[in-house]
C-alpha positions as CSV (number, residue, x, y, z in Angstrom):
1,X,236.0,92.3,15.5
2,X,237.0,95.8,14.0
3,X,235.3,99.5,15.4
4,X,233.5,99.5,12.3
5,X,231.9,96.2,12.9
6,X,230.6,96.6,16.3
7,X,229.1,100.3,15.1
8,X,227.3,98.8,12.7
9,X,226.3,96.2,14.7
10,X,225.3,98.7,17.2
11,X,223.4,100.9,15.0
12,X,221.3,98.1,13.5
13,X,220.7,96.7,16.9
14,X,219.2,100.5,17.9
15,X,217.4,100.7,14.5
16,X,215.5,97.2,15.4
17,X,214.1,98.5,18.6
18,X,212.4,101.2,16.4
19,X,214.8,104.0,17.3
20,X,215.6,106.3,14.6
21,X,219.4,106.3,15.8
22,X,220.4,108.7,12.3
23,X,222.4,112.0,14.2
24,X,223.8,109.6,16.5
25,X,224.7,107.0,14.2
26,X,226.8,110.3,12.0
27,X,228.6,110.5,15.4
28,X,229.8,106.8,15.5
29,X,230.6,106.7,12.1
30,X,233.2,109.9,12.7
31,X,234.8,108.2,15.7
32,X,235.5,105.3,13.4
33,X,237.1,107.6,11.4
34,X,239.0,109.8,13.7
35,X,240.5,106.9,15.8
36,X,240.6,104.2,12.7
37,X,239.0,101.0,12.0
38,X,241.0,98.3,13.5
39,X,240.8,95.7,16.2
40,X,238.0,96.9,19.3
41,X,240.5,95.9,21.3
42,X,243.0,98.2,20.4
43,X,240.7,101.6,20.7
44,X,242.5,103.2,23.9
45,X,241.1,105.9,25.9
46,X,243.7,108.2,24.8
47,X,242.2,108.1,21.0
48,X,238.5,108.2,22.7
49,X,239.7,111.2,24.5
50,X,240.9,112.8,21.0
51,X,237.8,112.4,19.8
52,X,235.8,113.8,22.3
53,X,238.3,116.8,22.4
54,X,237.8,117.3,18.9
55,X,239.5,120.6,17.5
56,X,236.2,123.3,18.1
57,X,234.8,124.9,20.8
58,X,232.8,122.7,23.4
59,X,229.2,122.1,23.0
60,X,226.9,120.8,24.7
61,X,227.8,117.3,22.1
């Protein structure tokens, strides 16, 4: 399965328990993009870290 299919996955799952799931769903969406959609078995925690880092000041995100 790639990142992008277990997000979206994840998101509808969210969606069906009546949660409105939209800022958070942006956020998944942009770690697809930052660390790239290939195999979920591949996504290491040095790319999770990179994302989380991000390149702006820390907030409370």
């Amino acid at each position: 399965m790639t990142l992008s299919q277990v997000v979206e996955s994840y998101i509808a799952y969210k969606r069906s328990l009546g949660k409105d799931f939209k800022s958070k769903a942006v956020k998944l969406r942009a770690f697809v993009k930052i660390v790239g959609d290939g195999d979920i078995k591949q996504v290491n925690p040095c790319a999770v870290r990179r994302f989380l880092d991000g390149s702006g000041p820390v907030t409370s995100n």
